[in-house]
N, C-alpha and C positions, 0 to 999 in steps of 0.2 A: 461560423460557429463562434457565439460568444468566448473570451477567456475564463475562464474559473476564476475566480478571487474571494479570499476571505479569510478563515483560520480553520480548520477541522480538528478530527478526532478520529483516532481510530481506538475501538473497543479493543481491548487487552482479550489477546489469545493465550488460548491454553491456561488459563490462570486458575480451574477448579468452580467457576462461580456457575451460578444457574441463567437459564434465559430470562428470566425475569428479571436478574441482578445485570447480566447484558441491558434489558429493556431500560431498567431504571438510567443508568447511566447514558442511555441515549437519550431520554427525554432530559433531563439533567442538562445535557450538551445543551439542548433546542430554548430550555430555558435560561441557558445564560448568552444565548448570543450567537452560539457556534455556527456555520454559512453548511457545514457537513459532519456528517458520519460517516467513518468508514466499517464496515465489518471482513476483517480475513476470516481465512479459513484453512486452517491447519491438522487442527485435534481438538478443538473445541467447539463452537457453532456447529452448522451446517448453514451457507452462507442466506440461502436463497429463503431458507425457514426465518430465521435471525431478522431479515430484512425487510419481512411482510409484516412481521410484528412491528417492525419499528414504523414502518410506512404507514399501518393501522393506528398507532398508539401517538406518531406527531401530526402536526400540520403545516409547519412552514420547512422546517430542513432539509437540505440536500441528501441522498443515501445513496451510499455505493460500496461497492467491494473491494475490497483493498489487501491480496487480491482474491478473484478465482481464476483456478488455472485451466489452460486451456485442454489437457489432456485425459481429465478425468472426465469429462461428461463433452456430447457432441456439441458442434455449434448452435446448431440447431435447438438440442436442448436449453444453451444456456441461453442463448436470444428470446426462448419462448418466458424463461424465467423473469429477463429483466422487462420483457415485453409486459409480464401480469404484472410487474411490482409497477410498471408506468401508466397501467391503466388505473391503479390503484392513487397514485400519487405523482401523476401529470407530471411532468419539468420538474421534478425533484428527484430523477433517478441518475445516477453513473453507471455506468457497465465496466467497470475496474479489470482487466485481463493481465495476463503474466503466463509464462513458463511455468513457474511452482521451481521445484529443485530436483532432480534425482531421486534424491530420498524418498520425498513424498512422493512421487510418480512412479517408482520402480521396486522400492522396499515396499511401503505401504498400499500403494493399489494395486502391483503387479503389474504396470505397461512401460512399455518401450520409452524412454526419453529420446526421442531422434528428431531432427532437424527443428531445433524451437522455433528460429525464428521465420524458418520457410509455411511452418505449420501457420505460428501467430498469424501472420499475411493473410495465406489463406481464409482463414477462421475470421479474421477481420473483417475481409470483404464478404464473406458470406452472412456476417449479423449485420453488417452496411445492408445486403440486398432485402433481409429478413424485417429490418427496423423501416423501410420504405415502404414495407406492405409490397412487394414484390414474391415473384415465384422463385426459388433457388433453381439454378442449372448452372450448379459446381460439379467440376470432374477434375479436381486438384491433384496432386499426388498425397496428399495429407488430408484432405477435407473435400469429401464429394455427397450431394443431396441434390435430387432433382424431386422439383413438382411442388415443394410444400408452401406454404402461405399460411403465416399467422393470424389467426381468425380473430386478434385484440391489435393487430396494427394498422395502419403506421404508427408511429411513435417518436417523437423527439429522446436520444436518449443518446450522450454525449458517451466516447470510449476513451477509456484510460487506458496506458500503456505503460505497466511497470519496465523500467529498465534501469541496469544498472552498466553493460560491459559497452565499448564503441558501437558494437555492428546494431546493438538492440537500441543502443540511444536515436543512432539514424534510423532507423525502420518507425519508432514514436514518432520523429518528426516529421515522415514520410504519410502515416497512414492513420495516425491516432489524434483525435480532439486536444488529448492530455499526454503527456508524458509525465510518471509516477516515477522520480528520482526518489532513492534512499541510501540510506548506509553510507551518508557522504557528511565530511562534517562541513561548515560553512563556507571555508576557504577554498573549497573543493571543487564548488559548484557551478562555477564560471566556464571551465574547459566540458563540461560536461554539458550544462545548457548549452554551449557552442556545437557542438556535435547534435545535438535538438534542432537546432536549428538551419546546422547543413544539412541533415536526410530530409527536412523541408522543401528547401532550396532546390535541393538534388530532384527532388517530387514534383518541381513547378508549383507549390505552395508558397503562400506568403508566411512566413517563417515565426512573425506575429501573431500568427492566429492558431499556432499553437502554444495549450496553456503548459504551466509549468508547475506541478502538485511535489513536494516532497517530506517527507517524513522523520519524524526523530522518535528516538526512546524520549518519555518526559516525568517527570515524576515531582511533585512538589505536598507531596502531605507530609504525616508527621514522624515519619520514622526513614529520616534520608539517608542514615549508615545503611538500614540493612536494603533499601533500595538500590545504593553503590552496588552493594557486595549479590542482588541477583541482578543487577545490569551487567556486572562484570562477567557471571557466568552467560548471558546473553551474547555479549561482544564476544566471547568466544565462543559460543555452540553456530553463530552466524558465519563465523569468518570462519568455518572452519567447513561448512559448504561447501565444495569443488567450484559451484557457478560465482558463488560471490566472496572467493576471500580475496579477489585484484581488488575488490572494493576499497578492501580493509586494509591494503599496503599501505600505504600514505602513514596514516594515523597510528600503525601498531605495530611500532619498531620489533617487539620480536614476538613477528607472524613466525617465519621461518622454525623459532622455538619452537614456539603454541603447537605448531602443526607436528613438529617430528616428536613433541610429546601426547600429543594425541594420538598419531599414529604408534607407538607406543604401546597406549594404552594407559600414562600414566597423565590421566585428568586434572589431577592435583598442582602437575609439575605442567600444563598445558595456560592454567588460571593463572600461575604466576607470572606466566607471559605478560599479563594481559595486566598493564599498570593504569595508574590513576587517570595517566594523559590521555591514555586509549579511551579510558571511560568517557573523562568528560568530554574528548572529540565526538563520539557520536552519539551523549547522551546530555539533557540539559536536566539538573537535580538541583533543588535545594530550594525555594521559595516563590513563591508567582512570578515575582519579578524575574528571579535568577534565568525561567524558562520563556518568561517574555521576552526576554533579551535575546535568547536565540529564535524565537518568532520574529525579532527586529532585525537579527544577521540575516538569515534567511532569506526575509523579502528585499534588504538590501541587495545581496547575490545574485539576487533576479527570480525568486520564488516565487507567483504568482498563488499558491496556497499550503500554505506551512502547514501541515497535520501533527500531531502530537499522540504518539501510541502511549498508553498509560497503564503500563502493568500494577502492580500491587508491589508492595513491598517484600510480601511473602504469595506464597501459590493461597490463594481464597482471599485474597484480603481485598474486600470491594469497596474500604473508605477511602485507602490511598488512591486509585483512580477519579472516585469523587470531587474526595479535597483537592487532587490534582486540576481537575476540570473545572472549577469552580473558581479556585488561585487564579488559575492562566487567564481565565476571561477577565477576573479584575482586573488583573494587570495587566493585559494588553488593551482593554480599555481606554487605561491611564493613558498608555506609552501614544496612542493611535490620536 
């Protein structure tokens, strides 16, 4: 499997905007250069809708999920998903996988969060058997389907593997095309790729030929104070996750606060944790250049494709993502 390489994007979730203002901003990415699209899926999209549009509506860009999770819909289902989006747009598709969180799994859909990354495994190899054009005969303890064959494959369709804790970095390197680092700031990323590359190793994989995709908050339009001040509430609604606030140790001296004021209940006294250096650790604000620049840490690091998620400054605000999108390609242009 080829490596990934290039710059991406991922469409801002949860911002309030319409699929159309989604659309736009993807086509926008395609005309300035961008190698991907990602689309998550939280409370906004619906990923697999989201992503047939964009597949219909471009023609050269990469698209993928970034992510969906593995517990809300079966393997089966999502393979058949990415399998239409690839008949649609041939070697331009990812199949972006992840856990999800707790929350969304157990508050919002109502199912079990148990054994992620034994599930993930599972569910991997059964879209492996599904994307061959093969019969499934799974009888997992998490994932079982016998008989079925997808009447649109085989299909070249490379998996991504969000991870962020040890045991989930080695299972990327093990079983996934890509391993989806985030929430990491640059200086970060070295012991983490390492760990990518031992569940490789560990796999009898060549440790190379897995790529290496990770993401940042980005933001470069014209209104960069109030941009800070909702990344700051972002850094804190993130690291305040159960699964991913080891992320955020490093970078946010006072997590320990944040949290016992959260748990709390007093939100207010939780943001003041959450200082400037925290921001700019895992957010890159303020000019094309300024966010190019951590598109240049990045692939220094060893980043194989640097994504850039682009919320708005305020919830609806679909210039800031633009101007954002637009900035970043000039100037990494430049920089490259």
């Amino acid at each position: 499997m080829t490596v990934l390489r290039g710059l991406g994007v991922t469409l801002p979730v949860d911002e309030g905007l319409t699929a159309g203002q989604y659309l736009d901003l993807a086509r926008l990415a395609e005309e300035h250069g961008y190698s991907d699209v990602l689309v998550g899926e939280v409370a906004g999209p619906e990923v697999f809708s989201m992503l047939g549009m964009i597949a219909a509506s471009t023609s050269r860009i990469r698209l993928g999920s970034g992510i969906v999770g593995v517990y809300q819909r079966t393997a089966v289902l999502t393979a058949m998903g990415f399998t239409t989006l690839a008949s649609l747009a041939p070697g331009r598709v990812l199949a972006g996988l992840g856990a999800s969180s707790p929350i969304i799994v157990e508050q919002w859909h109502g199912l079990g969060f148990d054994a992620p990354r034994a599930r993930i495994e599972e569910y991997v190899a059964t879209m492996r058997t599904i994307f061959r054009g093969e019969r499934t005969d799974v009888d997992g303890e998490h994932v079982r389907s016998h008989g079925f064959r997808a009447g649109l494959g085989p299909v070249d369709v490379p998996i991504v593997l969000a991870a962020m804790n040890p045991r989930m970095l080695r299972l990327a390197g093990a079983i996934a095309d890509v391993a989806f680092l985030t929430w990491t700031p640059p200086d970060e990323y070295g012991p983490k790729i390492a760990l990518v590359r031992e569940g490789a190793r560990e796999a009898g994989r060549d440790p190379d030929e897995v790529g290496i995709a990770a993401s940042f908050w980005a933001y470069a339009g014209d209104r960069v104070e109030e941009a800070r001040e909702r990344m700051r509430r972002f850094v804190l609604q993130y690291a305040m996750v159960p699964t991913h606030r080891p992320s955020f140790r490093a970078s946010l001296s006072g997590l320990d606060r944040a949290a016992d004021a959260w748990a709390a209940g007093d939100r207010e006294a939780a943001l003041r944790a959450v200082d400037d250096d925290a921001v700019a650790a895992m957010c890159a604000l303020g000019t094309g250049d300024d966010v190019a620049a951590r598109v240049a840490a990045l692939r220094e690091a060893g980043v194989d494709l640097p994504i850039a998620l682009t919320p708005g400054a305020v919830p609806g605000d679909a210039e800031g993502p633009a101007q954002t999108i637009a900035r970043v390609a000039d100037a990494a242009a430049v920089r490259s």
